[in-house]
C-alpha positions as CSV (number, residue, x, y, z in Angstrom):
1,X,2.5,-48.5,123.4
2,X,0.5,-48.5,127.4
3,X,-2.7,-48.0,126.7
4,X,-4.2,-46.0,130.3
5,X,-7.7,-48.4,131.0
6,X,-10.3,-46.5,132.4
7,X,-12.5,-48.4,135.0
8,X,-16.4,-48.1,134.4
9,X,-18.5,-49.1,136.2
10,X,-21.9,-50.6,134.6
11,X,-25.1,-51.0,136.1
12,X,-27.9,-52.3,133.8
13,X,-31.3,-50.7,134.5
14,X,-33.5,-53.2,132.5
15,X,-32.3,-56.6,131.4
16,X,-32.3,-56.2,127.7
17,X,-29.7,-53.1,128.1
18,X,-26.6,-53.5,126.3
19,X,-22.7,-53.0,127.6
20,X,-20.4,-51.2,126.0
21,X,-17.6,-52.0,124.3
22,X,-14.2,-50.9,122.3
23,X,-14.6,-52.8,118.9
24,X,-11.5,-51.9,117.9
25,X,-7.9,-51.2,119.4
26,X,-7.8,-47.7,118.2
27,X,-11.4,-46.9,118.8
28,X,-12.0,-43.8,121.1
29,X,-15.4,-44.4,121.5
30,X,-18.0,-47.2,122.5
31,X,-21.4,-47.5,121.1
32,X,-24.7,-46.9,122.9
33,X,-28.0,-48.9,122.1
34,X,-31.1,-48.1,122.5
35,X,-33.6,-50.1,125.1
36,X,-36.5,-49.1,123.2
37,X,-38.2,-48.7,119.8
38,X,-39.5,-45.4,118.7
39,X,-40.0,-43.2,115.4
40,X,-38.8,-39.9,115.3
41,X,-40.2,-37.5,112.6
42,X,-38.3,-35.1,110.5
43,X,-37.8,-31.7,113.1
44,X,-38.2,-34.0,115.7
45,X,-36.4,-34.3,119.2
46,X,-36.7,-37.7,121.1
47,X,-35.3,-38.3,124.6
48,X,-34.2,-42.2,123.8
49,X,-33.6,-44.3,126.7
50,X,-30.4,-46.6,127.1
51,X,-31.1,-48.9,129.9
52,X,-27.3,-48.1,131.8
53,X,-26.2,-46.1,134.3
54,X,-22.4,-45.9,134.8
55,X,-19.4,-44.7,137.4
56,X,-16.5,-43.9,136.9
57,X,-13.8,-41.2,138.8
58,X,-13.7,-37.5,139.1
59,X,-11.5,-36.1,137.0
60,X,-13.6,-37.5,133.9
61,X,-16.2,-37.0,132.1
62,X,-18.4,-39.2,129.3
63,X,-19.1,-37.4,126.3
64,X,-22.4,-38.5,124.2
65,X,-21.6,-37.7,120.8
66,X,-23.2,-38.9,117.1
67,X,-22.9,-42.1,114.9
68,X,-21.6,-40.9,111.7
69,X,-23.0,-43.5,109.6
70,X,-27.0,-42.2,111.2
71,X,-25.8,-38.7,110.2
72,X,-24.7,-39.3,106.9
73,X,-27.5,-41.9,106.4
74,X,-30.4,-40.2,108.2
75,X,-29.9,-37.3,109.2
76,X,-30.2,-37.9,112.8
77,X,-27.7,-36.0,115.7
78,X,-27.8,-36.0,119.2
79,X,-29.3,-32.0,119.7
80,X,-26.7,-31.0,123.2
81,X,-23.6,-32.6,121.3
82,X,-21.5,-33.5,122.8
83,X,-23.5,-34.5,125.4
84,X,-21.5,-34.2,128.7
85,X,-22.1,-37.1,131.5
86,X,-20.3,-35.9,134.8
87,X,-18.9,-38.1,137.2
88,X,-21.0,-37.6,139.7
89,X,-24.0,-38.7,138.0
90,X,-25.5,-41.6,138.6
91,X,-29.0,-41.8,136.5
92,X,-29.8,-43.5,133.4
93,X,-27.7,-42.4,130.7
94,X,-30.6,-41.3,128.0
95,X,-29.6,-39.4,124.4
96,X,-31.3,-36.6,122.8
97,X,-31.4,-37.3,119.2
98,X,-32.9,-35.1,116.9
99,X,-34.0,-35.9,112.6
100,X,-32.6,-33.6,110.8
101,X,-33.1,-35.7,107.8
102,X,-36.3,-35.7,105.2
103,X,-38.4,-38.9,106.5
104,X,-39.4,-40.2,109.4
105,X,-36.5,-42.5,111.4
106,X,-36.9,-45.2,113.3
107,X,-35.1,-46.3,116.7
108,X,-35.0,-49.8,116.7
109,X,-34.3,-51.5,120.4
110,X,-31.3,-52.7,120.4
111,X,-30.1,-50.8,117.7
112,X,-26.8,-48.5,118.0
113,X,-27.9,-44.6,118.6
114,X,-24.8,-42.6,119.6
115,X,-21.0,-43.0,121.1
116,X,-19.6,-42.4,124.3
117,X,-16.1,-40.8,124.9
118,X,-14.0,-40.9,127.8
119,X,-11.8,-37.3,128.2
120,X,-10.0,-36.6,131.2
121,X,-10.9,-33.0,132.4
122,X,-8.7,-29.9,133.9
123,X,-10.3,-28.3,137.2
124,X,-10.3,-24.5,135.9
125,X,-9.3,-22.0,138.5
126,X,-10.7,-18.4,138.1
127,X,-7.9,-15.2,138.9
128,X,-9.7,-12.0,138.3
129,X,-7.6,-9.7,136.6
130,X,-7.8,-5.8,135.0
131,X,-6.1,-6.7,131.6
132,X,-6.0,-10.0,129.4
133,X,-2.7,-10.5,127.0
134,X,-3.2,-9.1,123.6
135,X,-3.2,-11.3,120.6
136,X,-2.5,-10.9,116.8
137,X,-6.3,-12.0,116.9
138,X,-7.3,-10.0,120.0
139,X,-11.2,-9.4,120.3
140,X,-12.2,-11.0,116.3
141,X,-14.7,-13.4,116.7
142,X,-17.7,-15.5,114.5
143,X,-16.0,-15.2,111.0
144,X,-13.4,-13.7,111.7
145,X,-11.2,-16.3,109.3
146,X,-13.5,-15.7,106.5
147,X,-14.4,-18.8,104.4
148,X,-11.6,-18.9,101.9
């Protein structure tokens, strides 16, 4: 099987920042590190800083999303998830993690704080219309599959 490589480009913002990588062959996402140590408190929010900014073309975006093992562990989640990153921007890339956990967490530098995801993305294009389709579902919304 072709894998399709996606060229990103990488520009460090402070020496100590760390590149991505794939670990694995089947990996879909690539780890983000923090460039700085911080504690973040039980209800907190924390803008954490990761020391890259990165390119890559239109027709893509970078989706921030959470480490499992930080959620499970320590309650901690990234608060916009996923976090979108479009093309066209070019500043540091910087995750909003939030403790959703019972004590207080701390960021170490250096230390793994989220995942990025590479998703190719459809341009949408808008056709105003009087009626929609109708669906066995039609206008049934939040709960409408119940919880059994």
């Amino acid at each position: 099987m072709e894998l399709f490589l996606l060229k990103v480009l990488v520009k460090k913002l402070c020496p100590e920042a760390k590149i991505p990588k794939l670990e694995h062959l089947g990996d879909s996402g690539v780890d983000l590190y923090s460039v700085e140590s911080c504690t973040i408190k039980p209800g907190e929010i924390r803008l954490v800083k990761t020391g890259l900014a990165i390119a890559f073309p239109n027709g893509f975006e970078a989706q921030v999303r959470p480490k499992s093992g930080l959620a499970l562990n320590f309650g901690i989640s990234i608060v916009n998830t996923p976090g979108t990153i479009d093309s066209g921007y070019r500043g540091e890339i910087c995750i909003i993690l939030v403790n959703h956990g019972k004590k207080a967490f701390v960021v170490e530098k250096n230390k793994k704080i989220a995942q990025m995801v590479f998703q190719k993305i459809e341009k949408p294009e808008f056709e105003i219309v009087e009626n929609l389709d109708e669906t066995k579902r039609g206008n049934s919304g939040f709960g409408s599959t119940g919880l059994d």
